[in-house]
VEXFI-814070 format. One record per residue (C-alpha): x, y, z; residue number from 1; residue in three letters; chain. Coordinates in steps of 0.05 Angstrom, whole numbers, m for minus. Layout:
BEGIN
<site x="X" y="Y" z="Z" n="NUM" res="ALA" chain="A"/>
...
REM end
This chain:
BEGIN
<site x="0" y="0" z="0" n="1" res="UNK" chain="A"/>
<site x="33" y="78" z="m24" n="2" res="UNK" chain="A"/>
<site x="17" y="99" z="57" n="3" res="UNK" chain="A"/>
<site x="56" y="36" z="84" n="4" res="UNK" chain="A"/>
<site x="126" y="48" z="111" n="5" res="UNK" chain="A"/>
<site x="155" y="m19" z="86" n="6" res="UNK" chain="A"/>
<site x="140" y="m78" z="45" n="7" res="UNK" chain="A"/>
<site x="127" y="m147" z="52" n="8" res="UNK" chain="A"/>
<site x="185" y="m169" z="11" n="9" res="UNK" chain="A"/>
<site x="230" y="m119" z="60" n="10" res="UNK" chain="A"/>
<site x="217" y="m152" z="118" n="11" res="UNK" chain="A"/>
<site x="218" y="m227" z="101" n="12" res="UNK" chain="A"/>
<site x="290" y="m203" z="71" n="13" res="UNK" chain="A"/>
<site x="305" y="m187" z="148" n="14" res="UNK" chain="A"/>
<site x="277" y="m255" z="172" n="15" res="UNK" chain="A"/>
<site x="336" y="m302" z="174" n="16" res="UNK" chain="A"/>
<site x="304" y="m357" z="208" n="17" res="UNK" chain="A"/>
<site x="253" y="m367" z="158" n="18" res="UNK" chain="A"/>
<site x="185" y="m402" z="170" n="19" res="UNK" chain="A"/>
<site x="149" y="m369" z="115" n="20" res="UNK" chain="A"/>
<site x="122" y="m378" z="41" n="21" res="UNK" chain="A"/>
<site x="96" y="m343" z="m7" n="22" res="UNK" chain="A"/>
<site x="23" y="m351" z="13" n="23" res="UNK" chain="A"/>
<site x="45" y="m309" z="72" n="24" res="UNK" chain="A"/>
<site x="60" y="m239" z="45" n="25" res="UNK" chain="A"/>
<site x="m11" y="m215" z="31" n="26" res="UNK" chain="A"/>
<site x="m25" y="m224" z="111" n="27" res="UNK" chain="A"/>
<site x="41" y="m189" z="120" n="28" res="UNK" chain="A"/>
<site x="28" y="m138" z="77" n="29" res="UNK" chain="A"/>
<site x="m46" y="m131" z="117" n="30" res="UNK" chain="A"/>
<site x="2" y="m123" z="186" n="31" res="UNK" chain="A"/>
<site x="52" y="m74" z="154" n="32" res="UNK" chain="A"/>
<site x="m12" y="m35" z="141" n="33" res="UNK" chain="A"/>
<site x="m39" y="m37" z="206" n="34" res="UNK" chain="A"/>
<site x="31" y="m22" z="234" n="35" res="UNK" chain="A"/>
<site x="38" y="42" z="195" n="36" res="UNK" chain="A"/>
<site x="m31" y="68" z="229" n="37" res="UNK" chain="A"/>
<site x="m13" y="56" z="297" n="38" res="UNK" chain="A"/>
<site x="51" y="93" z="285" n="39" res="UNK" chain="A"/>
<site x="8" y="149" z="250" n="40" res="UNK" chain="A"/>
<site x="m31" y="146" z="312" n="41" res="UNK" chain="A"/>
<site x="22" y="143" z="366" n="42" res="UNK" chain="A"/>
<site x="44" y="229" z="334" n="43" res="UNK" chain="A"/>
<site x="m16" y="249" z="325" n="44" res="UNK" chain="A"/>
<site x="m8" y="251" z="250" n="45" res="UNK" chain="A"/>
<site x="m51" y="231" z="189" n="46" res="UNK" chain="A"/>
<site x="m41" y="162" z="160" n="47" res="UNK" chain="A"/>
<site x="20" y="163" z="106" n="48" res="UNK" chain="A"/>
<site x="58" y="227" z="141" n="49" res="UNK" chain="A"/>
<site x="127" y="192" z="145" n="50" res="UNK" chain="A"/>
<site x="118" y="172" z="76" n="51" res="UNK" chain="A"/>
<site x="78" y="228" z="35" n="52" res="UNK" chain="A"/>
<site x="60" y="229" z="m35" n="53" res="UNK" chain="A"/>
<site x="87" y="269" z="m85" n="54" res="UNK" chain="A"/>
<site x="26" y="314" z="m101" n="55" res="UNK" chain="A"/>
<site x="21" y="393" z="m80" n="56" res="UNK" chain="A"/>
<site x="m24" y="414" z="m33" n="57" res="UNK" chain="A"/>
<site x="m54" y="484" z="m11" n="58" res="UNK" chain="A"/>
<site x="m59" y="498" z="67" n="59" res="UNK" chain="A"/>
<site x="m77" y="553" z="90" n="60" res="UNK" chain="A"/>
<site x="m47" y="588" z="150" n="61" res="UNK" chain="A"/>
<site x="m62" y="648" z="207" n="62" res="UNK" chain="A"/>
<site x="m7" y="705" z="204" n="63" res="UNK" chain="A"/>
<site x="39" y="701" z="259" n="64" res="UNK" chain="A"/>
<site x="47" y="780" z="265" n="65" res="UNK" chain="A"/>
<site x="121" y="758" z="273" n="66" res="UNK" chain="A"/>
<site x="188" y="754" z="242" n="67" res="UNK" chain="A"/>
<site x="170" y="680" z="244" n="68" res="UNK" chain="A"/>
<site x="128" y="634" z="220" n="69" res="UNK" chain="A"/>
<site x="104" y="570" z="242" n="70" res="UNK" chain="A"/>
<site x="74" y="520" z="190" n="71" res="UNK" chain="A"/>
<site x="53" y="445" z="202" n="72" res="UNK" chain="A"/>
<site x="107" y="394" z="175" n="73" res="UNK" chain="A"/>
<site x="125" y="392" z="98" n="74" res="UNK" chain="A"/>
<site x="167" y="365" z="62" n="75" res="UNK" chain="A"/>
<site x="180" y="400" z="7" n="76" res="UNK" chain="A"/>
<site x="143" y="475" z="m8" n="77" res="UNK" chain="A"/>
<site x="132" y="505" z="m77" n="78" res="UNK" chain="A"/>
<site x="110" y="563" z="m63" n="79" res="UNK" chain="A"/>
<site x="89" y="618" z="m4" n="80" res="UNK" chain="A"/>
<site x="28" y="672" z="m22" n="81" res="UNK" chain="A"/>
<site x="m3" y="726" z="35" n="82" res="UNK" chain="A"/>
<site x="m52" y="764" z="44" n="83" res="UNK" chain="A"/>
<site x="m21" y="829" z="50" n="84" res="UNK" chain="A"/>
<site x="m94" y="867" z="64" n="85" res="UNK" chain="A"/>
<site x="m126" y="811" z="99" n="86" res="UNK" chain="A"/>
<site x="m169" y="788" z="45" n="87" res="UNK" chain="A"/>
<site x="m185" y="729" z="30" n="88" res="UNK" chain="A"/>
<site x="m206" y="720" z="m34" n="89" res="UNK" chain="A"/>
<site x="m170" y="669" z="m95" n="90" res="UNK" chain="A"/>
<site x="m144" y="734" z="m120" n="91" res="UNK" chain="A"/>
<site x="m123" y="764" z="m63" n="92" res="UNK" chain="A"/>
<site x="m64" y="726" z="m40" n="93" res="UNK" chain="A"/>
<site x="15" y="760" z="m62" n="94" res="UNK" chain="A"/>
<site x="68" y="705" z="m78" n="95" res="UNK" chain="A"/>
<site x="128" y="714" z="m34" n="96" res="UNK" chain="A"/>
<site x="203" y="697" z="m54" n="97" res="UNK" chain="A"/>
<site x="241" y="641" z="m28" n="98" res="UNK" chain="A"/>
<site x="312" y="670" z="m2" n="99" res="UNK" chain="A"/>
<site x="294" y="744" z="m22" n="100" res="UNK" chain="A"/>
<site x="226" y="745" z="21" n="101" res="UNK" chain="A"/>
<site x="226" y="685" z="60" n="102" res="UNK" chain="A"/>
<site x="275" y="623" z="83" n="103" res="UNK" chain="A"/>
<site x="252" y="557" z="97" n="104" res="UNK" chain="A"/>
<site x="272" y="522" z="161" n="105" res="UNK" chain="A"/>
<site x="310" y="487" z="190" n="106" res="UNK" chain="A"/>
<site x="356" y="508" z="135" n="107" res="UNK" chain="A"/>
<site x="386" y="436" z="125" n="108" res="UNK" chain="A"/>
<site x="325" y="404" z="128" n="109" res="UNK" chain="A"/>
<site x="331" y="360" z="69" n="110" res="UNK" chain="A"/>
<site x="400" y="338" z="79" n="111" res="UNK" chain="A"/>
<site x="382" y="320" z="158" n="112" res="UNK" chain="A"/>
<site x="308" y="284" z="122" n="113" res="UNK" chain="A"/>
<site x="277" y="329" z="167" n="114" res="UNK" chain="A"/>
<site x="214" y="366" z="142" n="115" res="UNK" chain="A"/>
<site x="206" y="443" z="142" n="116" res="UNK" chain="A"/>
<site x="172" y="478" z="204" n="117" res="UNK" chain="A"/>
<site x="172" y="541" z="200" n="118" res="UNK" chain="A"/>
<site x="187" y="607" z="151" n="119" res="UNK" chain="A"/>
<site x="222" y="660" z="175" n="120" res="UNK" chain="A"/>
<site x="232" y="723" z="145" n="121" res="UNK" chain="A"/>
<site x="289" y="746" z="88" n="122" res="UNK" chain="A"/>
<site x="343" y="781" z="134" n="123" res="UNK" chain="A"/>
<site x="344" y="835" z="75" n="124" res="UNK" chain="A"/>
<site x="262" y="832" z="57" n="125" res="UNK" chain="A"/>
<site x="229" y="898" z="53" n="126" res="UNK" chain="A"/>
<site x="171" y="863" z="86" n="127" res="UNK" chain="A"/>
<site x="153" y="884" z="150" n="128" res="UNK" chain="A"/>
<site x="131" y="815" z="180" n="129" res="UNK" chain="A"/>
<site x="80" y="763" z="172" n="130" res="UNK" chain="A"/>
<site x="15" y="795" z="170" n="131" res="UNK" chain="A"/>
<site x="m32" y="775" z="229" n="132" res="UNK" chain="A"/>
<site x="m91" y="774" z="193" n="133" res="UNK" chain="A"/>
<site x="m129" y="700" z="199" n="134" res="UNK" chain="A"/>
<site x="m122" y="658" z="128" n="135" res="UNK" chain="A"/>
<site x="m67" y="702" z="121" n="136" res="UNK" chain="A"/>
<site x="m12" y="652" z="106" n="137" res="UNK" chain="A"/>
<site x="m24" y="599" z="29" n="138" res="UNK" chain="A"/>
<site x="34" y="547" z="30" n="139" res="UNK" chain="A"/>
<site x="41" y="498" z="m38" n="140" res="UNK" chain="A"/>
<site x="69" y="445" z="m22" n="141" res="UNK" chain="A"/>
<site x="84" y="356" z="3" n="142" res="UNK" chain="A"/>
<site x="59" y="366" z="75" n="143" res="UNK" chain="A"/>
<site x="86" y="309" z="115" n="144" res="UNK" chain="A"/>
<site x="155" y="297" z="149" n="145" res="UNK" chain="A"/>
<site x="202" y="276" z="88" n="146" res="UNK" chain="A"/>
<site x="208" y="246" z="20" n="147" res="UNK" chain="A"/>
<site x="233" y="182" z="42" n="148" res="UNK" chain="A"/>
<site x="203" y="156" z="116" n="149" res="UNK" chain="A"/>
<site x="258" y="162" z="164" n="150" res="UNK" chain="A"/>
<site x="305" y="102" z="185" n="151" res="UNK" chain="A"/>
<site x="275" y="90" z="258" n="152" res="UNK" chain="A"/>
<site x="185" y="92" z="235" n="153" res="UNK" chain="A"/>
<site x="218" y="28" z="183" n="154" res="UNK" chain="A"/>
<site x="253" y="m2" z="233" n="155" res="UNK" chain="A"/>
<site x="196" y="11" z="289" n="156" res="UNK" chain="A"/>
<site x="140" y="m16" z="226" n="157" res="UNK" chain="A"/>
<site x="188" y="m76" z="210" n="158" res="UNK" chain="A"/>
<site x="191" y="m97" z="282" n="159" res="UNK" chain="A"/>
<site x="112" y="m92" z="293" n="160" res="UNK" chain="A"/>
<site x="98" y="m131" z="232" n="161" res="UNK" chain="A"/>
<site x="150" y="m180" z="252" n="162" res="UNK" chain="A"/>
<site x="133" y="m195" z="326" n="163" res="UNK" chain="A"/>
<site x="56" y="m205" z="302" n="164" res="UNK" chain="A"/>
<site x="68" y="m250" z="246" n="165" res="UNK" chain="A"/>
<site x="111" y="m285" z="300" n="166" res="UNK" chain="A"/>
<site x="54" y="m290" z="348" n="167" res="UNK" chain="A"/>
<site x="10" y="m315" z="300" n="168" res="UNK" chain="A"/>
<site x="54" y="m368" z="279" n="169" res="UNK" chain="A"/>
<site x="50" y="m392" z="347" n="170" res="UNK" chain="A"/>
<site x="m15" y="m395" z="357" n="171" res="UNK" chain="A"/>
<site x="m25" y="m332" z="408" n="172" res="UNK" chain="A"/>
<site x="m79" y="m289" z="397" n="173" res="UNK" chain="A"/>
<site x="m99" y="m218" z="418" n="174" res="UNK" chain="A"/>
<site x="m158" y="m180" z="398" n="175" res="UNK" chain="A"/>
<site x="m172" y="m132" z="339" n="176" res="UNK" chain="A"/>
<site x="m177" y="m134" z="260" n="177" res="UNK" chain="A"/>
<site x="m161" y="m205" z="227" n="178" res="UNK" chain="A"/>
<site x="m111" y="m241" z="171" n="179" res="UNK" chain="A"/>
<site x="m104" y="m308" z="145" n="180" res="UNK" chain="A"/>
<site x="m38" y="m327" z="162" n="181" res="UNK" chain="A"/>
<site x="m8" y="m404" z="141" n="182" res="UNK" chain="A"/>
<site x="m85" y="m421" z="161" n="183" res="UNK" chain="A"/>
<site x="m81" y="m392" z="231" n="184" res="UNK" chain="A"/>
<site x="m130" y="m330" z="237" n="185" res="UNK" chain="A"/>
<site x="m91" y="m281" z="268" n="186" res="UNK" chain="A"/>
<site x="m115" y="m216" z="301" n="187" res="UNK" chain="A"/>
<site x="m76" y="m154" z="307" n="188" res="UNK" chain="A"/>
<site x="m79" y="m115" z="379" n="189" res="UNK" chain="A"/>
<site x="m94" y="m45" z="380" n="190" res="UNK" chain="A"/>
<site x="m24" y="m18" z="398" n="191" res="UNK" chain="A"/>
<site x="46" y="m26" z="387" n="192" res="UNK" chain="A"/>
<site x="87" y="m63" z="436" n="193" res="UNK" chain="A"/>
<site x="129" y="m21" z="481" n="194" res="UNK" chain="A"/>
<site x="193" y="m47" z="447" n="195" res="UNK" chain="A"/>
<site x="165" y="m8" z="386" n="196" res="UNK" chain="A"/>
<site x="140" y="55" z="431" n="197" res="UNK" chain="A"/>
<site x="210" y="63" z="465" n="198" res="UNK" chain="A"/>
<site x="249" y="63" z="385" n="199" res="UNK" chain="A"/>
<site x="199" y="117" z="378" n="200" res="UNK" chain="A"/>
<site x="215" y="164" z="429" n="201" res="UNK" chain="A"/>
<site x="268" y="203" z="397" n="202" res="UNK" chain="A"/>
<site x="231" y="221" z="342" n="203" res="UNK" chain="A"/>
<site x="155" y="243" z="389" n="204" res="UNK" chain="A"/>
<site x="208" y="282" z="425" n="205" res="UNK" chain="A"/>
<site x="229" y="321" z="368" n="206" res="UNK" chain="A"/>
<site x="165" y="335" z="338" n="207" res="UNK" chain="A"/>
<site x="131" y="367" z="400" n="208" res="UNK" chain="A"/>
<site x="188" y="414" z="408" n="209" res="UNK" chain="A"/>
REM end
């Protein structure tokens, strides 16, 4: 699935020990799936953020009033318009310069595969700040964290998918949404195991700062 942060194939390639077939990749793939949601759910983001599309999209922003400007995560950003009168209107929005108007930040952001956070003003822009008016702020762009998802969500979705389709290969059984596995029915639990939660932490600490 395009929102899933591995593959089937992926993660049997990690499985040294074998035990598995052919047969046994759609049910992994239906696990990877339900990995990636959990993660989704464990930052508070929509499904598919460490792994975004490659589509624009327009959000729409309140002025800060400030020399800075905080946006939700993208990943990449084509373009920056404001309302410069606090109107609102399709028409009404002025396209801003990258590097003469505006910078994106963290400046490095795509060689750390971090996304951008924030715009802050041009140190030599003759604009005065970002305008405070509500709606004030249109950002083009990938919104989600970066183009690729980061090492440690792959790891933490490998090592999810992995310890269920262990589980269910062994017979124990939780509660939740079912697969077919090697003709076991297997049930995935609503949460990720602590093991997964603590790779996490890193990462949940960086994006609420």
């Amino acid at each position: 699935m395009a929102l899933d942060y591995t593959t089937s194939t992926d993660v049997f390639a990690d499985m040294s020990e074998g035990g598995y077939s052919s047969s046994d990749y759609p049910a992994m793939a239906t696990m990877i799936t339900a990995a990636s949601r959990l993660i989704d759910a464990e930052f508070g983001r929509w499904p598919g953020f460490f792994n975004p599309s490659t589509s624009d999209e327009t959000w729409y922003f309140d002025g800060s009033g400030e020399l800075d400007q905080p946006i939700g995560e993208f990943a990449s950003i084509t373009s920056v318009a404001v309302s410069e009168q606090g109107y609102v209107g399709t028409t009404d929005y002025t396209t801003w310069t990258l590097n003469t108007d505006y910078l994106l930040w963290p400046y490095n952001y795509a060689a750390q595969g971090r996304p951008i956070t924030k715009l802050k003003l041009a140190p030599l822009s003759n604009k005065g700040g970002w305008y405070s008016y509500d709606k004030a702020l249109k950002v083009v762009g990938v919104p989600g964290y970066s183009t690729t998802p980061p090492t440690v969500i792959v790891q933490a979705c490998k090592m999810q998918a992995v310890e269920w389709f262990m589980s269910a290969k062994q017979g124990y059984q939780d509660t939740g949404a079912s697969a077919e596995i090697g003709g076991l029915t297997f049930s995935v639990k609503n949460e990720l195991s602590g093991k997964v939660k603590k790779l996490l932490d890193g990462l949940k600490l960086e994006l609420c700062n």
